[in-house]
N, C-alpha and C positions, 0 to 999 in steps of 0.2 A: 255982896258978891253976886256975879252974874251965874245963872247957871250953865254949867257946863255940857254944849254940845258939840255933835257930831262932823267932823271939819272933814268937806269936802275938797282938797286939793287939785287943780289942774294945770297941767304943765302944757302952754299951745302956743302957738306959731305965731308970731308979731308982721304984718296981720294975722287973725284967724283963718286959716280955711276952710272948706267944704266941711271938713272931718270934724276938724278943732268947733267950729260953731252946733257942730250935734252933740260934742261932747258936752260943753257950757249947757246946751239946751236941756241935756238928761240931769246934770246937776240941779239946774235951777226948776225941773218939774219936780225934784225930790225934794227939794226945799218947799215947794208949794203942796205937796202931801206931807209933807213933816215941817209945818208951821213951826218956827220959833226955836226950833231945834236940830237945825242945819246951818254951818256958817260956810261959804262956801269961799275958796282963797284962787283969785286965776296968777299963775307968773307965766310971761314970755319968754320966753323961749330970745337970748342975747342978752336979756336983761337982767340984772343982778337981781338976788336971788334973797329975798327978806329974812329977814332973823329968827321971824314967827314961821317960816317953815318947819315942818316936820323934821326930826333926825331920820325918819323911814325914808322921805323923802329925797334928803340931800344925799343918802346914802346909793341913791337908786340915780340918781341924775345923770350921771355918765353914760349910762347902759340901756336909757328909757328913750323910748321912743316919740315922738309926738304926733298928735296929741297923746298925754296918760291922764289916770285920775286915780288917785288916793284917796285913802276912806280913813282917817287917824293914822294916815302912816302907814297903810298899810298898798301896796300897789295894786290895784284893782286890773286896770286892762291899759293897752297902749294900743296906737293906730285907730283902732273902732272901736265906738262907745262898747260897753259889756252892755250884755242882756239886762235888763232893766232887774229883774228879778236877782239875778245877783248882787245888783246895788240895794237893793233894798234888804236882802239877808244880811250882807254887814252893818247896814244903818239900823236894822232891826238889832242885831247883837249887841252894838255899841253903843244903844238905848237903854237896852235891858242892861249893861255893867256899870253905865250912870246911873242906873235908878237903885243900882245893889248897891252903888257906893255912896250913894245919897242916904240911902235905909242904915247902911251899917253905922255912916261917920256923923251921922245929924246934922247932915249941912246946911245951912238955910241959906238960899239964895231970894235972889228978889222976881 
């Protein structure tokens, strides 16, 4: 079993914009400070909407603006990337509840 990380959601514009390409950009520099434990998922914005999205997510879709980003479902910022440092307090949170539930349940991943 794979271990279980930190899923970056982003909901942008088909094409990208101005906005939507900083947004992709801040995800993908989190992935590159959190090697190996960032999956990052982009959907466009008209196009059907995959099954692996979040329930936080689909829930939010009507009301969200684009560009957004979710962090496990949970709606981070719309229109302008967030301040980097708030993305990274919830990748930090959502690290430290994998490694609690890794410690508690004994999971062994590969």
């Amino acid at each position: 079993m794979e271990k279980p990380k930190v899923l970056i959601e982003l909901y942008v514009a088909s094409p990208p914009t101005f906005k939507c390409k900083r947004m992709i950009e801040l995800a993908e520099q989190m992935a590159k400070e959190y090697p190996e434990k960032i999956k990052i998922n982009i959907y466009y914005r008209g196009q059907p909407i995959p099954d692996e999205a979040t329930t936080g997510f689909r829930a939010s879709l009507k009301s969200i603006g684009v560009p957004s980003i979710f962090i496990d479902g949970r709606w981070v910022a719309s229109t302008n990337p967030p301040p980097v440092d708030r993305v990274r307090k919830y990748i930090e949170e959502d690290l430290k509840a994998i490694e609690e539930y890794v410690k508690k349940h004994g999971e062994k991943f590969e």
